[in-house]
N, C-alpha and C positions, 0 to 999 in steps of 0.2 A: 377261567381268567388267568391269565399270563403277567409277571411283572415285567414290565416295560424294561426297567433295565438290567436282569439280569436272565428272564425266560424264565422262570420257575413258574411251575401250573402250582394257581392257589385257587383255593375256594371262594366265592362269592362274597361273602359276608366278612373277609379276611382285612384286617387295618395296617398289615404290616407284611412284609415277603418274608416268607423263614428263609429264603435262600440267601439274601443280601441283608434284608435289615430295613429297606428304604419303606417308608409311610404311603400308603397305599392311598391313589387321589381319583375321585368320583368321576375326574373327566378321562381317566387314562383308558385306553383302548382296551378292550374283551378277547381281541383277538391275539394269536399268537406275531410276536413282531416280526418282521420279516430280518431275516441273515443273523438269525439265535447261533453266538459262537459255540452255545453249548454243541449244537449240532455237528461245527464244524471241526470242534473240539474230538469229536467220539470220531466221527471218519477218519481226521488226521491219525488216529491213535490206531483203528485199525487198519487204514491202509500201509503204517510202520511193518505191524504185526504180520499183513499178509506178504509184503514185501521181506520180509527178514524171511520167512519160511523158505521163498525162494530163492534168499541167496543161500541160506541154509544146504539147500536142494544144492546148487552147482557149485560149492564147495565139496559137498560130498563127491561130487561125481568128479572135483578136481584129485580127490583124494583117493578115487578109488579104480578111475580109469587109468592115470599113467604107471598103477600097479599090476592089470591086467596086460596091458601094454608089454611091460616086462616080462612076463610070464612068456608069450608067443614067441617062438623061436623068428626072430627077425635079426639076420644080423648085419652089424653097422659096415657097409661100405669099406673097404681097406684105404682110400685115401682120405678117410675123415679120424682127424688125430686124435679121436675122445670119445666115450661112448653116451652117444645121444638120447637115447634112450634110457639113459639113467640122470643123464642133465637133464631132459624134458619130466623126468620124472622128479627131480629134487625141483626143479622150478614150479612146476603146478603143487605141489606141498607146499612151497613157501604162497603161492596166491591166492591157495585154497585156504591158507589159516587166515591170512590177509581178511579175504572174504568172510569166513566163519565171522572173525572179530568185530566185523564191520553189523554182520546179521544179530551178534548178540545185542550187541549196544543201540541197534533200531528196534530188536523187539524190545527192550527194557526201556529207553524210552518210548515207546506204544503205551505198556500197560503204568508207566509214570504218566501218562498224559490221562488216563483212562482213569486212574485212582487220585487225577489233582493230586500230584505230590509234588514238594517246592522244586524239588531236582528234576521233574520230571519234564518242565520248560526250556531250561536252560541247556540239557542231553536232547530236546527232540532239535532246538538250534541247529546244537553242531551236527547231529546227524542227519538234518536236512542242508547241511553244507557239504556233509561227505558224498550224501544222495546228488546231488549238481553233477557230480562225474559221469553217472551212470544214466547217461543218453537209452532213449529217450524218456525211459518211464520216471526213473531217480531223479531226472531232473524236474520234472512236473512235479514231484512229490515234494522236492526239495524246493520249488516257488510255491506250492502250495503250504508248506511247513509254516515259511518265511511268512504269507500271506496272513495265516492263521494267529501264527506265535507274535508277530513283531505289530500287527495292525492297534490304535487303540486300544480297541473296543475288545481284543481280543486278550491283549495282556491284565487289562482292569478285569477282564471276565476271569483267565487262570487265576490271577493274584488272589480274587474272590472266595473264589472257588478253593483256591488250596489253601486260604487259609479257614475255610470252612471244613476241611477233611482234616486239617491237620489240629485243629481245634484251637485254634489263636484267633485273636480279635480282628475282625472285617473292621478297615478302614473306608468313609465313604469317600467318596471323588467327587 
């Protein structure tokens, strides 16, 4: 059996949810409810995770190409007044940290969404506002973030929820 309002699997014979607190009633449904945030909760958190790996991934490769780049005896054109090759190399370093910084703070809010921690609602927010830029996939992550984070049912579920990992008293609604 499932409590109705927060999705925790209880036992049969159970008169109260350990997950939320609320009084368990004879007519409430057996089955699992349909659109459990916890559910949407755990995707949201890994798809942060799997998305930061990747930008992870082409920062390095911002970092690591326009120094190979350099290496290669290419040399600049005599009417271009500046060596491109070292501006295209200082520019992908400053995009690639850009980037990094952007991957730290999606995985860290991932595994805050993951472990209900209080910060870890309010970091997946902004990081699914930063995710909006990043056509096509960031943006879907970024309406989905939005979807998750900011709905009802979704924030009484975190608030729940994190205050149940953080060990402070569940308020009911």
């Amino acid at each position: 059996m499932y409590c109705y309002q927060c999705g925790a699997e209880m036992s049969d014979q159970a008169k109260f949810c350990s997950g939320c607190g609320r009084s368990i009633d004879s007519a409430q449904p057996r089955t699992k409810p349909p659109g459990n945030m916890a559910t949407h909760v755990s995707i949201l958190a890994w798809l942060f995770i799997a998305s930061a790996i990747l930008y992870a991934m082409a920062a390095c490769v911002l970092f690591i190409a326009p120094r190979i780049l350099q290496e290669l005896p290419i040399p600049s054109p005599p009417e271009v007044p500046f060596d491109v090759v070292g501006f295209v190399t200082n520019i992908s370093g400053v995009l690639g940290l850009a980037i990094l910084i952007a991957a730290v703070g999606t995985a860290t809010a991932g595994v805050g969404l993951l472990q209900y921690q209080s910060w870890g609602r309010p970091l997946a927010l902004v990081m699914s506002g930063i995710n909006l830029i990043k056509i096509p996939f960031g943006t879907a992550l970024g309406i989905y973030g939005f979807w998750v984070l900011l709905s009802e049912r979704g924030r009484e579920h975190y608030e729940r929820q994190a205050a149940i990992a953080e060990g402070r008293a569940v308020t009911q609604h």
